[in-house]
C-alpha positions as CSV (number, residue, x, y, z in Angstrom):
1,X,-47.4,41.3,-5.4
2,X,-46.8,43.8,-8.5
3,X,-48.5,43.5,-11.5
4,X,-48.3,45.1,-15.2
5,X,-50.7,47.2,-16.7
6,X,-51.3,47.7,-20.3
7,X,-53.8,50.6,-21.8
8,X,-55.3,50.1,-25.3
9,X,-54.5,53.0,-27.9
10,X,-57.6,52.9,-29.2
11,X,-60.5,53.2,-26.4
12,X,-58.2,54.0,-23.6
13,X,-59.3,51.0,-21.4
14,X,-57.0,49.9,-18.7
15,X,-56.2,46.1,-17.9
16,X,-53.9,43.7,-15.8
17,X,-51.3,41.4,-17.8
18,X,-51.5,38.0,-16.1
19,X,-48.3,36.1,-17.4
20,X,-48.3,32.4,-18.5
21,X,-44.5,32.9,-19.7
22,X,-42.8,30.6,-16.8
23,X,-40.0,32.5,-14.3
24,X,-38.4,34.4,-16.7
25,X,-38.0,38.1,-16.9
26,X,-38.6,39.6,-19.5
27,X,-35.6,42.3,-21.7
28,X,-37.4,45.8,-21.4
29,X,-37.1,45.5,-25.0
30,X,-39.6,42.2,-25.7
31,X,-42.7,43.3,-27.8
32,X,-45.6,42.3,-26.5
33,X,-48.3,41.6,-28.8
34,X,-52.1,42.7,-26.7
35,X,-55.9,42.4,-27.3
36,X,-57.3,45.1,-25.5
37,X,-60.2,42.7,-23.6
38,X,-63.2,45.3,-23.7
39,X,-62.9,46.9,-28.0
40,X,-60.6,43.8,-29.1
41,X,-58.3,46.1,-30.5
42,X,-54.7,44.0,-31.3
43,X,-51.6,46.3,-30.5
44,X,-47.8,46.0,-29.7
45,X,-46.5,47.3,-26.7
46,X,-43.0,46.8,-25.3
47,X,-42.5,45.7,-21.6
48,X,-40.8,49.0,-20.9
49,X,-43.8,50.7,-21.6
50,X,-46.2,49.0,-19.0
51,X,-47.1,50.1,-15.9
52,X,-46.5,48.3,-12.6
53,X,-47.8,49.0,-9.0
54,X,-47.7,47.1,-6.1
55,X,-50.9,47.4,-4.9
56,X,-54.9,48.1,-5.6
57,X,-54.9,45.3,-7.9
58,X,-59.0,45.4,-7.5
59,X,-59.0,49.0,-9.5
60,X,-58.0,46.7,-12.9
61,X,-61.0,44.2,-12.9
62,X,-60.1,43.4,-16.3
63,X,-57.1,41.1,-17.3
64,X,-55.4,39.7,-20.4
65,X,-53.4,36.5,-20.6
66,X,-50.7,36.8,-21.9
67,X,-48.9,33.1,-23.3
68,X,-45.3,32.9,-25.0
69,X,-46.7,33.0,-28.0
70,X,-47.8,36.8,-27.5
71,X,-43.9,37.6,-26.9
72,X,-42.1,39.0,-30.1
73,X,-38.2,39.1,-29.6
């Protein structure tokens, strides 16, 4: 199963998106509004900008939930 990555601007950390949005996809253009889970660092990243892979899901231990309310349109 694929899954987004995010990295945080500030201390360069590396983490997994896990979406509580419902089915939809996401426009490439929705801002995405991110705490980075290891400096707490708040940042804005659009959905085009993420990375997703298909596999080695254990090299991203760390994970963000990310609600509706994080989505800016």
């Amino acid at each position: 199963m694929a899954f987004a990555v995010a990295t945080c601007p500030k201390c360069s950390e590396h983490f997994r998106l896990i979406w509580r949005i419902g089915k939809k996809k996401l426009p490439l253009t929705t801002i995405i509004r991110l705490a980075c889970p290891t400096c707490t660092h708040g940042f804005e990243q659009t959905v085009v900008e993420l990375t997703v892979f298909d596999a080695g899901l254990e090299e991203f231990p760390k994970s963000v939930v990310v609600e509706e309310s994080a989505l800016k349109r």
